[in-house]
N, C-alpha and C positions, 0 to 999 in steps of 0.2 A: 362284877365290874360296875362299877357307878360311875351314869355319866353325868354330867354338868350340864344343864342349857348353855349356849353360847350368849355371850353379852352381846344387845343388838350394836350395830355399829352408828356412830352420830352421823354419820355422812349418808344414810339409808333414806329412800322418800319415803316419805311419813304416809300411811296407810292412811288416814281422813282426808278425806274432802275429795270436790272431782279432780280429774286427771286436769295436768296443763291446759289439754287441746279444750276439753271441755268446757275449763273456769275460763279460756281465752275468748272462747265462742258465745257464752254468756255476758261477758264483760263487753264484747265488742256488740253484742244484744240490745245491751241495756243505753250504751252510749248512742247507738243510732234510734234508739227510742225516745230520750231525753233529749236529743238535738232535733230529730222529724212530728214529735206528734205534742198535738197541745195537753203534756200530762196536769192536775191540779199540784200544787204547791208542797201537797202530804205525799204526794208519790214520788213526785222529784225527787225529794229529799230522802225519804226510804228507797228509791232507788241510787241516790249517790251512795248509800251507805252500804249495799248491799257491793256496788261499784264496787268501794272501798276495798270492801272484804276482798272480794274475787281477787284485786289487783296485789293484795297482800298474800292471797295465796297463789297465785301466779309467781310475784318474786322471790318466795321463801321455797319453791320448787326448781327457780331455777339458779339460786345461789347453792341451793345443795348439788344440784347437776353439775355447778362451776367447780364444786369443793371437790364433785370426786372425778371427775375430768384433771385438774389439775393434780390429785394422786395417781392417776394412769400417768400423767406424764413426770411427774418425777419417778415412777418404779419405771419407767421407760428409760430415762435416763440414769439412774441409779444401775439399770440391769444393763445396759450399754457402757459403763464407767469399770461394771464389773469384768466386762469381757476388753477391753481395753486396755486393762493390767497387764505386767509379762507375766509367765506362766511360772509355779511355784519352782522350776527347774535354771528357769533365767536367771532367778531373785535369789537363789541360793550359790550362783557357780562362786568355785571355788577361785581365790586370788590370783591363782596361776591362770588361771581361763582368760582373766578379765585385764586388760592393760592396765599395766601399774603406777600409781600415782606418784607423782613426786613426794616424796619426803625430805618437809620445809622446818626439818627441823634445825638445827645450830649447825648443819655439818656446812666444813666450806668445800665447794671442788673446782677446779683450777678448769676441766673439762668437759 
């Protein structure tokens, strides 16, 4: 039997870089550094950029956490839509079961 690796899925968080909590704790680091303490001009700026990054990885973790939060909630709703259906016995009864429609075809009746 030969099996296949699985294809990773695009909605997966990406294995590089730190965790949310972490690039958050850094970020939130870095900006009470650059606002409290007298950095030189070259740090600033290498620390805006380093900023930068963090907050770029910050939202690219958590647009994928939106992406696949909102696939739980459509298989939530998809799986609730499925159980909401009648049941293959309802959708089948036979004509005689089901009240009979009128038939509007040419005939005429008096009553």
């Amino acid at each position: 039997m030969i099996v296949m690796p699985r294809k990773k899925d695009s909605l997966a968080p990406a294995p590089a870089g730190p965790s949310f909590e972490d690039a958050l704790a850094n970020l939130e680091a870095l900006v009470e550094s650059m606002e409290h303490e007298q950095l030189p001009l070259e740090e600033l700026v290498a620390s805006y950029e380093k900023g930068s990054a963090l907050l770029n990885h910050c939202e690219s973790i958590l647009k994928t956490a939106r992406g696949r939060i909102e696939l739980i909630t459509l298989r939530n709703q998809n799986e609730g839509t499925l159980e909401a259906e009648p049941s293959s016995a309802q959708a089948h009864a036979s004509p005689s079961d089901m009240e009979e429609a009128p038939n509007n075809d040419d005939d005429i009746r008096l009553f």
